[in-house]
C-alpha angles and dihedrals in degrees: 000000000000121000135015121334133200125257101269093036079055101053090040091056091049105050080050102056093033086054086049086046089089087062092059130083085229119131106294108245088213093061092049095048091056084042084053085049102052088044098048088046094046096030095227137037135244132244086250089043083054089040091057098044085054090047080054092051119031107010090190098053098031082100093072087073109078093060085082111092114235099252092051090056087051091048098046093049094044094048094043094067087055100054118097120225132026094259101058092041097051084041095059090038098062090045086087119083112270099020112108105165099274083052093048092035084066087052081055096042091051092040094056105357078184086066119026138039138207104250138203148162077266087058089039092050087050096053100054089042085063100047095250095109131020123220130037117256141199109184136035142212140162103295095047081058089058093048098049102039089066096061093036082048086046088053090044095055090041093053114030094235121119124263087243085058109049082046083058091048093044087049087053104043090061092049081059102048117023109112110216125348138350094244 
């Protein structure tokens, strides 16, 4: 399936690949969703609630987390449900140590799963498989986030589905169809 599809091919390719997401070793979207709760209930994260999301997300650089002082790690989450605009939230998030974007876009994703997606070179490779984006891509910042979360956010409306989701199906379709290595 390269290039754009139509709504209920859409929805259809979502609801297969999100149902695949669970085969994958991708974020669990239950662990993020206790991680949501616990953000949105205390308002900010800790440095060993951040530890654990990184641990989630990138087993080999979660260390560098706990380089962040714990008030920094307070400060940085509080603030960051403050912040307007994607750009500036995934910018402070990754200001702390061991959140590149695809780290801090799992802190989004847990914080508001309708709005936001955990992103990756795998989400970036689906998109652009399906027309949405041009170019491949290996590493993220603020501004890729940016450029990925619209058309995630355009699939979610036309589907009904949540940002968070459609990011779990476009993890899964390239597991599916990639043909060799990541990078």
């Amino acid at each position: 399936m390269d290039g754009p599809i139509d709504g209920n091919q859409l929805e259809e390719f979502v609801a297969e690949n999100l149902d695949r997401y669970g085969e994958t070793q991708g974020v669990l979207p239950d662990r993020l969703d206790e991680f949501g709760t616990l953000y949105r209930e205390q308002g900010h994260l800790t440095r060993e609630q951040l530890y654990e999301i990184a641990y989630e997300s990138s087993t080999r650089s979660a260390y560098h987390v706990e380089r962040n002082p714990g008030d920094r790690c307070r400060e940085v989450t509080e603030n960051a449900r403050r912040v307007d605009g994607d750009f500036s939230t995934i910018q402070l998030l990754t200001g702390l140590y061991g959140f590149k974007a695809p780290t801090a876009s799992c802190v989004l994703a847990a914080l508001d799963p309708d709005r936001h997606a955990v992103v990756d070179t795998r989400v970036w490779a689906s998109l652009e498989r399906l027309g949405y984006l041009e170019g491949p891509k290996e590493s993220f910042d603020a501004d890729d986030y940016v450029t990925m979360i619209d058309p995630i956010r355009d699939i979610a409306a036309e589907t009904g589905y949540t940002a968070a989701e459609v990011g779990y199906a476009l993890f899964a379709y390239d597991i599916e169809v990639r043909d060799g290595t990541l990078h």
